[in-house]
C-alpha positions as CSV (number, residue, x, y, z in Angstrom):
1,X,103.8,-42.2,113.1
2,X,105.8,-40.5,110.6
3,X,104.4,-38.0,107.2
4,X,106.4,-38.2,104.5
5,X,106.4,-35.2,101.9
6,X,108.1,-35.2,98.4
7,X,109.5,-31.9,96.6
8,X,111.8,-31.1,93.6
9,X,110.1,-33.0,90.9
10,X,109.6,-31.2,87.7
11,X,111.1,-31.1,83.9
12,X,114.2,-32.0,83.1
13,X,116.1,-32.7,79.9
14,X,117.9,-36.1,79.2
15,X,121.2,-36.0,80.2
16,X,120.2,-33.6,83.1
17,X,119.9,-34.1,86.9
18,X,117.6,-33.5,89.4
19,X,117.3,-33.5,92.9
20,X,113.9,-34.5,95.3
21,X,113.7,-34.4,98.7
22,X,111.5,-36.5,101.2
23,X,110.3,-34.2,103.8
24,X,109.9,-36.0,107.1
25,X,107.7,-35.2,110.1
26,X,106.6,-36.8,113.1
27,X,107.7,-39.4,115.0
28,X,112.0,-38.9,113.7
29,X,113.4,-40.4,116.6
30,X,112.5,-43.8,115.2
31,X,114.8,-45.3,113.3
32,X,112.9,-46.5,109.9
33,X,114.6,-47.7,106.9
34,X,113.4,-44.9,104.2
35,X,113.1,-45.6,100.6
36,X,112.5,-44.2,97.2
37,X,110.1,-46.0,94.8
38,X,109.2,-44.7,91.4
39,X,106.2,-46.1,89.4
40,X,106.1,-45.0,85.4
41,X,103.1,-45.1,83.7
42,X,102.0,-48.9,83.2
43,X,105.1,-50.7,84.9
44,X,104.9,-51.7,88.4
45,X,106.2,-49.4,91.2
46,X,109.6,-50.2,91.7
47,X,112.5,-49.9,94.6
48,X,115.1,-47.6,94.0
49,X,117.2,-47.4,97.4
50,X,116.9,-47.0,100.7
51,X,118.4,-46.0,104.4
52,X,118.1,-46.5,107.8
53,X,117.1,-43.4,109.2
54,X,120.3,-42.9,111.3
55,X,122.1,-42.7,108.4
56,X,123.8,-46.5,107.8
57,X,122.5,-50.1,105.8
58,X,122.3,-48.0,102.2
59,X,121.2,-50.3,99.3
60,X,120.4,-49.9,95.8
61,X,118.4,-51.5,93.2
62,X,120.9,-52.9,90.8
63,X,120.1,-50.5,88.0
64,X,120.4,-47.7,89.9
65,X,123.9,-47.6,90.9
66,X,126.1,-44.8,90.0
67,X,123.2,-42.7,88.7
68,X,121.2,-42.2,91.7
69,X,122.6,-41.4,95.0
70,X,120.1,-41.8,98.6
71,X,121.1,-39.5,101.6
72,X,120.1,-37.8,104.1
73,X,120.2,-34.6,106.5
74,X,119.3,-35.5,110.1
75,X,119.4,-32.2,111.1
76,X,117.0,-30.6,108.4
77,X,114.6,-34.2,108.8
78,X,115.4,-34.6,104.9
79,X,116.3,-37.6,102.6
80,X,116.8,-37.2,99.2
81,X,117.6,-38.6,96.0
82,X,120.3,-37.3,93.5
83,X,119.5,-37.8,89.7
84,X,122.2,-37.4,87.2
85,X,122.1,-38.5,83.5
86,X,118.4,-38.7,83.6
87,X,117.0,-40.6,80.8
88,X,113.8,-40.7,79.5
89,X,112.6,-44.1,80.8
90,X,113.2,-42.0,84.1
91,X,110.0,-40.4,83.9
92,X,107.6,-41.4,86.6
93,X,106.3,-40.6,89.9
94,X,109.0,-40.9,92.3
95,X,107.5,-41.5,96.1
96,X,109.3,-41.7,99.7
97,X,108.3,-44.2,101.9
98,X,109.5,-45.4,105.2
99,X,108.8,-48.9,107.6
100,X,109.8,-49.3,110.8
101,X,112.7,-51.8,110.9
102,X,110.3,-54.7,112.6
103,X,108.5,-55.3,109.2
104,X,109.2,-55.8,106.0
105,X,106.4,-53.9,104.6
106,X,106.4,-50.0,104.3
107,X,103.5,-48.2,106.1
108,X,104.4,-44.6,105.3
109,X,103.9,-43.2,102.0
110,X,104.0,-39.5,100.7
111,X,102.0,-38.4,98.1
112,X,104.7,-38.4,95.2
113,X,106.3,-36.0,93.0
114,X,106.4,-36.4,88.9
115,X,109.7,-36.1,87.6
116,X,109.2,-35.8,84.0
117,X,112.8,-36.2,81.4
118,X,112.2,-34.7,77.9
119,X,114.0,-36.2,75.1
């Protein structure tokens, strides 16, 4: 199995940018498709993008594109996610999660990191 762990959440002021990173140990030589979610506070939890873990298939939720950016560093077992022009309806928890590419649903969660945009 794989464990998923989020950093780089935090403060930030509208119009700012912020970087997280999905920490991922375990079982790396199998090639999920990794995501970021974010959930705000009463709204459902909601897809932002994703990746297979070798690096190809990137997707984005429609209102994501050109503000958020999914990658990833193989060699440092790291995705992340690139903010920029954060807005207040930003704020949320923002989690990783990963499925293996046999099922549609995602099995591997990480415990989420609060990114928080001041206006």
């Amino acid at each position: 199995q794989v464990r998923l762990t989020e950093l780089g959440g935090g403060l930030v002021q509208a119009g700012g940018s912020l970087r997280l990173a999905c920490l991922v140990s375990g079982r790396t030589d199998i090639n999920y498709f990794m995501a970021w979610f974010r959930q705000a506070p009463g709204k459902e939890r909601e897809f932002i993008a994703g990746m297979r873990w070798s690096g190809d298939s990137t997707n984005y939720a429609d209102s994501f594109k050109g503000r958020f950016t999914i990658s990833r560093d193989a060699g440092k077992n790291t995705m992340s996610l690139q903010m920029i022009r954060l807005k207040s309806e930003d704020t949320a928890v923002y989690y990783c999660a990963a499925r293996t590419l046999t099922r549609e649903d995602y099995g591997y969660w990480g415990q989420g990191t609060q990114v928080t945009v001041s206006s």
